[in-house]
C-alpha positions as CSV (number, residue, x, y, z in Angstrom):
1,X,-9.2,-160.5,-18.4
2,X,-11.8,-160.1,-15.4
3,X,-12.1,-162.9,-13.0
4,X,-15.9,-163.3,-11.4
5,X,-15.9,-164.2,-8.1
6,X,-19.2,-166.0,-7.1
7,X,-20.5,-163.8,-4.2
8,X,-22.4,-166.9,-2.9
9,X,-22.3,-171.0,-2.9
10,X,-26.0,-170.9,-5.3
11,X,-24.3,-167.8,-7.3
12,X,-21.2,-170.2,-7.9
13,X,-23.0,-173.1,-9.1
14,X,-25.1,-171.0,-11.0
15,X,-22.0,-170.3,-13.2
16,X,-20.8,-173.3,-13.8
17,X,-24.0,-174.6,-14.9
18,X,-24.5,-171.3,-17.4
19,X,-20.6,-172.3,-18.1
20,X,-21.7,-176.3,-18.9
21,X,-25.0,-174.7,-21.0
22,X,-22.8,-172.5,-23.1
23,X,-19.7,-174.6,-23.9
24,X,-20.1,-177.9,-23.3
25,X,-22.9,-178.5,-26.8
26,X,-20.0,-177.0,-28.9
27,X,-17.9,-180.0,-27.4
28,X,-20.0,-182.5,-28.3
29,X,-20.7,-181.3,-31.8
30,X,-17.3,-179.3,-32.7
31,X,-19.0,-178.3,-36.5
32,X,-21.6,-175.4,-35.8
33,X,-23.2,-173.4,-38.5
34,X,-22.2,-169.8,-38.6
35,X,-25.6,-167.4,-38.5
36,X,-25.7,-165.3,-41.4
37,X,-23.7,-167.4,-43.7
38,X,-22.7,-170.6,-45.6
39,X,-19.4,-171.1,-43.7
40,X,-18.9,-173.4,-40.6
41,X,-17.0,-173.0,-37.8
42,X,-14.9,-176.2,-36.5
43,X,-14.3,-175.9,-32.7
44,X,-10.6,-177.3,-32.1
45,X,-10.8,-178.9,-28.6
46,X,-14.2,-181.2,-28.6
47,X,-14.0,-184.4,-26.8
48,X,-11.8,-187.1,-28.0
49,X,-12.5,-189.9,-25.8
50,X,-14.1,-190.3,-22.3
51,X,-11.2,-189.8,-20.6
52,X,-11.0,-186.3,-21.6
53,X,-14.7,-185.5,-21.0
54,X,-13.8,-186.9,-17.4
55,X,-10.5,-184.4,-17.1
56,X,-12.7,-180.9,-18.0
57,X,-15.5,-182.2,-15.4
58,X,-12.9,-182.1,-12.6
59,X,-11.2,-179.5,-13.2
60,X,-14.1,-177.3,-13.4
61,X,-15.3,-179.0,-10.3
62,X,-12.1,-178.2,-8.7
63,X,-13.1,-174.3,-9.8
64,X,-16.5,-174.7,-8.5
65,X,-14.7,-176.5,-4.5
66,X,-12.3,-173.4,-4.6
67,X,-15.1,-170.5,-5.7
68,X,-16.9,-172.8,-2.6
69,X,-14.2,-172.5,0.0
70,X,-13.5,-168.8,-1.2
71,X,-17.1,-167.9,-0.4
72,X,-17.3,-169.6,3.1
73,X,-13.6,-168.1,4.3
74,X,-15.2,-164.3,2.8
75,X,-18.2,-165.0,5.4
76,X,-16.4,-165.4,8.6
């Protein structure tokens, strides 16, 4: 698997919020119709409580500090 490396702060936030866009919906409604057929697809890790909601925003704010600091250190 390819990491992307944000090549600046805006490019970095930009990501997480196309991340956020993209998966977070299926979180909050796991059971998503699939195009093109009768079947439904059931996404296994949706939010259980608040406390887990809470976990997955830090840690992919801790992403977002590190893609952060890795940008400033590449500019010096």
């Amino acid at each position: 698997m390819k990491i992307h490396h944000a090549a600046t702060i805006d490019e970095a936030i930009n990501d997480l919020h196309t991340f956020f866009d993209v998966d977070m919906y299926s979180k909050f409604r796991p059971e998503m119709k699939v195009p093109g057929t009768r079947g439904k697809m059931y996404r296994q890790d949706w939010f259980r409580n608040e406390k887990e909601f809470r976990e997955y925003l830090e840690a992919h704010f801790d992403i977002l500090r590190k893609e952060i600091r890795r940008t400033r250190r590449k500019k010096k």
